[in-house]
C-alpha positions in Angstrom: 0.0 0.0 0.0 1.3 3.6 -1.3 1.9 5.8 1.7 -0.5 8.9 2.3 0.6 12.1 2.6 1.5 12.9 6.5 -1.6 15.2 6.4 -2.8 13.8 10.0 0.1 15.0 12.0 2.4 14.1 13.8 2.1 10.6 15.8 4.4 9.1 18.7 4.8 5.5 19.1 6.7 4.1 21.9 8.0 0.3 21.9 8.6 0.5 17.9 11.2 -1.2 17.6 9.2 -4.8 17.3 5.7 -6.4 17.7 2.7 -4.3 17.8 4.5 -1.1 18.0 6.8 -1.9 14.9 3.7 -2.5 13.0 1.4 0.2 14.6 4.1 2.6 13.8 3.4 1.7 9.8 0.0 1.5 9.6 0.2 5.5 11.1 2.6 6.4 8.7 0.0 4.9 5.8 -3.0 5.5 7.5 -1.3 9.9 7.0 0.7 10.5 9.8 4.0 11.4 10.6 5.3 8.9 12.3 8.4 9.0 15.1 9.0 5.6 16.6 10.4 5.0 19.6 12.4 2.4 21.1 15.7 1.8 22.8 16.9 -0.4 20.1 17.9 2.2 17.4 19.3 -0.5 14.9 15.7 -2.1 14.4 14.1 1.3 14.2 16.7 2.7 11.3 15.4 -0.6 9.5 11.7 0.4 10.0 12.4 3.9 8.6 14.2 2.8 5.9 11.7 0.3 5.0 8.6 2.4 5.4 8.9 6.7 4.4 6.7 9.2 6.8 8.8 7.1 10.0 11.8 8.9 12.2 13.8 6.9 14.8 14.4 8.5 17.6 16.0 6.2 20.1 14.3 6.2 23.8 14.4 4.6 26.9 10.9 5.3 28.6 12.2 4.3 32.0 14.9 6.7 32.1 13.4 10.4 32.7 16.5 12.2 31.0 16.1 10.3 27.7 11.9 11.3 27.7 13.0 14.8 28.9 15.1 15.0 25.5 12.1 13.3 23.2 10.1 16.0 24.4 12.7 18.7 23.9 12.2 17.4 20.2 8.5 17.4 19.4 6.4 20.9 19.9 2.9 19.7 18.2 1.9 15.8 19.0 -1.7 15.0 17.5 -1.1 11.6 18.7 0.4 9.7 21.7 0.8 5.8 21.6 2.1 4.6 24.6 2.7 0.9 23.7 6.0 0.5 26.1 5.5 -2.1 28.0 5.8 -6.3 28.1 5.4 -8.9 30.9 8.3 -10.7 32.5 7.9 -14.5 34.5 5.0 -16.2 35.5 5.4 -17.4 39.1 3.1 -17.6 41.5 2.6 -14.9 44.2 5.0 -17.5 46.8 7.8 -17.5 44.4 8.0 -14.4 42.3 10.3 -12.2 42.2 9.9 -8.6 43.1 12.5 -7.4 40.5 10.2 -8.9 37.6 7.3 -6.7 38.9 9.4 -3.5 39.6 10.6 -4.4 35.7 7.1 -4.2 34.4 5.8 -1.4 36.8 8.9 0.8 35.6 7.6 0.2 31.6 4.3 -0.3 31.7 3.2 2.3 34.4 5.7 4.8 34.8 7.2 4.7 31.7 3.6 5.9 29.8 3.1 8.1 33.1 6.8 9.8 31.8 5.9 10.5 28.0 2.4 11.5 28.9 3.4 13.8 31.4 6.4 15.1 29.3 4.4 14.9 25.8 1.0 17.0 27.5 1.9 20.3 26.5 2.6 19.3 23.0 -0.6 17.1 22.7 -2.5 20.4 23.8 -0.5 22.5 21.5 -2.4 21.9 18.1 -5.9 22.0 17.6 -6.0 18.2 19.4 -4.2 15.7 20.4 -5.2 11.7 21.4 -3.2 9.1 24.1 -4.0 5.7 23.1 -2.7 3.1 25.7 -1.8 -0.3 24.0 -3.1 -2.1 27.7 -4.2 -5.5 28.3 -6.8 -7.9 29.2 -5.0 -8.7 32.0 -5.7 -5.0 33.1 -9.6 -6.4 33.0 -9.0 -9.8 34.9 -6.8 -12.0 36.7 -5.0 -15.2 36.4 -3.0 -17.8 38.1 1.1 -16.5 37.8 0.0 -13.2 35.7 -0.2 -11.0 39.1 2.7 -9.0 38.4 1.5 -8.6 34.6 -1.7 -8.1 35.6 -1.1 -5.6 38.7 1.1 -3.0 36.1 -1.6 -3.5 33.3 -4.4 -2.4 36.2 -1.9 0.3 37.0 -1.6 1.8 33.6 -5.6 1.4 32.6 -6.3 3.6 36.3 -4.0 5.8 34.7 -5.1 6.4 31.7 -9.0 6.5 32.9 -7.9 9.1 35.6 -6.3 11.0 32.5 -9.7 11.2 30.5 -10.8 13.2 33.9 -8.1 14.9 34.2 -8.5 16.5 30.7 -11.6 16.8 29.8 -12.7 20.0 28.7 -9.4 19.9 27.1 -8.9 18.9 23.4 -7.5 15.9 24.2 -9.0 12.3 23.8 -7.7 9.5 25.8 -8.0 5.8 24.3 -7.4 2.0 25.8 -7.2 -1.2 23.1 -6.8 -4.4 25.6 -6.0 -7.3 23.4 -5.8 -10.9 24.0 -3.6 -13.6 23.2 -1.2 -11.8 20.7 1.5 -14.1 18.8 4.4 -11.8 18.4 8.0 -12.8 18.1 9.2 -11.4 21.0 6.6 -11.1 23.8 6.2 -14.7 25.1 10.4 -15.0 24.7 10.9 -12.1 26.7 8.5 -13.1 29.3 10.3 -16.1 29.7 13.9 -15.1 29.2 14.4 -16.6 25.7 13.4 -19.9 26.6 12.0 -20.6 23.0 10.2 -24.0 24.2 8.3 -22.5 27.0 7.4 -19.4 24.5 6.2 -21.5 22.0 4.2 -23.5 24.5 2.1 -20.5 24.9 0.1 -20.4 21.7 0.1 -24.7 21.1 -2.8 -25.9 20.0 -4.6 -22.6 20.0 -6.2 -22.0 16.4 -5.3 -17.9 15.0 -4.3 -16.1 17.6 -4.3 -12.0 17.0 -1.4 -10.8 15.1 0.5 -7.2 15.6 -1.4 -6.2 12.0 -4.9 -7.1 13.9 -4.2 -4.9 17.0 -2.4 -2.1 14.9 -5.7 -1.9 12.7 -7.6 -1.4 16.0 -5.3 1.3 17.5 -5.1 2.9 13.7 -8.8 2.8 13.5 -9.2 4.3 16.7 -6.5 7.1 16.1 -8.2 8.3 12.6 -12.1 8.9 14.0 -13.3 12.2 13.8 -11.8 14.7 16.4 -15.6 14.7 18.4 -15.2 10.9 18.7 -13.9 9.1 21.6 -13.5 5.0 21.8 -12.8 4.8 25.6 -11.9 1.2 25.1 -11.3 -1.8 22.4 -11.2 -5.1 23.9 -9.7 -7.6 21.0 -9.1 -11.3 21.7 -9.1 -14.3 19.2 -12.1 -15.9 18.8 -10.5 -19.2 20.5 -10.3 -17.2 23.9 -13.0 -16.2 26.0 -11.1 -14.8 28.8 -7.5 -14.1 30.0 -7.3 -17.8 31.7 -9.5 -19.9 28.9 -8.6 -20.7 25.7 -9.4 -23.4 23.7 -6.9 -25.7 22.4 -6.8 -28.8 19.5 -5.1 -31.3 21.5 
């Protein structure tokens, strides 16, 4: 698909660098924005913009506040925010877990989006609007058995964002959720279980088409290019084979 002209402005992506951000980050840049993905790993992202015109690399670290304080430096007029940051490490129980795992996915998931929004507000109020779209989780809607860490930053980061909407309203500044499912992506089950490729795999056996990046980009895409009166609080997007966060079905 030919690229559009950037006529929808300019769009921030964090966690670009692979996944659902990598992706997210080109259907923006096709769907008429002007894309800046970020990411700490600036090799993958030179690749992306070389491969896709309308994206800029910028390399970030959304844990760090110097390295957001010098993205926000960059940008004066954001039309839209997508904090996708983020990721799940481990999946002990409660008895055995181990609290640097959950600091890990409190600093990216949490803080991390609480950083760029903070340090990206003025800019997203700059223009004549701006939108914060939170790539969340279903585990932010419901628990399961070893996901407590996972689950207690995504709850973290959908309070956050919902406290945002009231925070701003009156403001011309719309404040979005998509949640998805069971997402096969090449890197989020391996880093969750420290490149253990069998365990990763394990994950997704038996379970029939499981949501790809492209299905969750279209939903955050979709959501980022209604008109500027319209609002989608929240997109929840799971494969048909799962029904909640703890049952899927599976061909044995």
């Amino acid at each position: 698909m030919a690229a559009m002209s950037n006529s929808r402005g300019l769009a921030v992506v964090t966690g670009a660098s692979s996944g659902i951000g990598a992706v997210t980050a080109r259907q923006l840049a096709r769907a008429g924005f002007s894309v800046w993905a970020c990411a700490r790993r600036a090799d993958r992202l030179a690749e992306l913009a070389a491969d896709v015109p309308g994206i800029t690399p910028f390399t970030l670290d959304v844990t760090s506040a110097v390295s957001v304080a010098s993205l926000a430096a960059a940008v004066s007029n954001v039309a839209l925010l997508v904090n996708n940051a983020g990721g799940a490490v481990g999946l002990d129980p409660i008895a055995t877990a181990d609290p640097d795992d959950w600091q890990r996915m409190y600093e990216t998931n949490v803080l991390g989006a609480m950083r760029v929004t903070q340090a990206l507000l003025p800019a997203l109020e700059a223009g004549a609007g701006g939108h914060v779209i939170l790539t969340g989780s279903i585990a932010g809607y419901g628990v399961y058995e070893g996901g407590a860490g996972y689950s207690a930053a995504k709850y973290g980061a959908r309070a956050m964002m919902e406290t945002l909407r009231l925070e701003v309203n009156g403001k011309p500044i719309r404040v979005s959720e998509v949640a998805p499912g069971m997402v096969a992506t090449e890197e989020f089950a391996l880093v969750r279980f420290g490149g253990d490729v069998a365990r990763a795999a394990s994950v997704y056996a038996g379970v029939e088409s499981p949501l790809t990046a492209d299905d969750v980009a279209d939903v955050i895409t979709f959501i980022a290019t209604r008109p500027a009166h319209v609002n989608i609080d929240l997109a929840v997007v799971k494969p048909v084979a799962q029904a909640t966060s703890y049952k899927v079905a599976r061909r044995s």
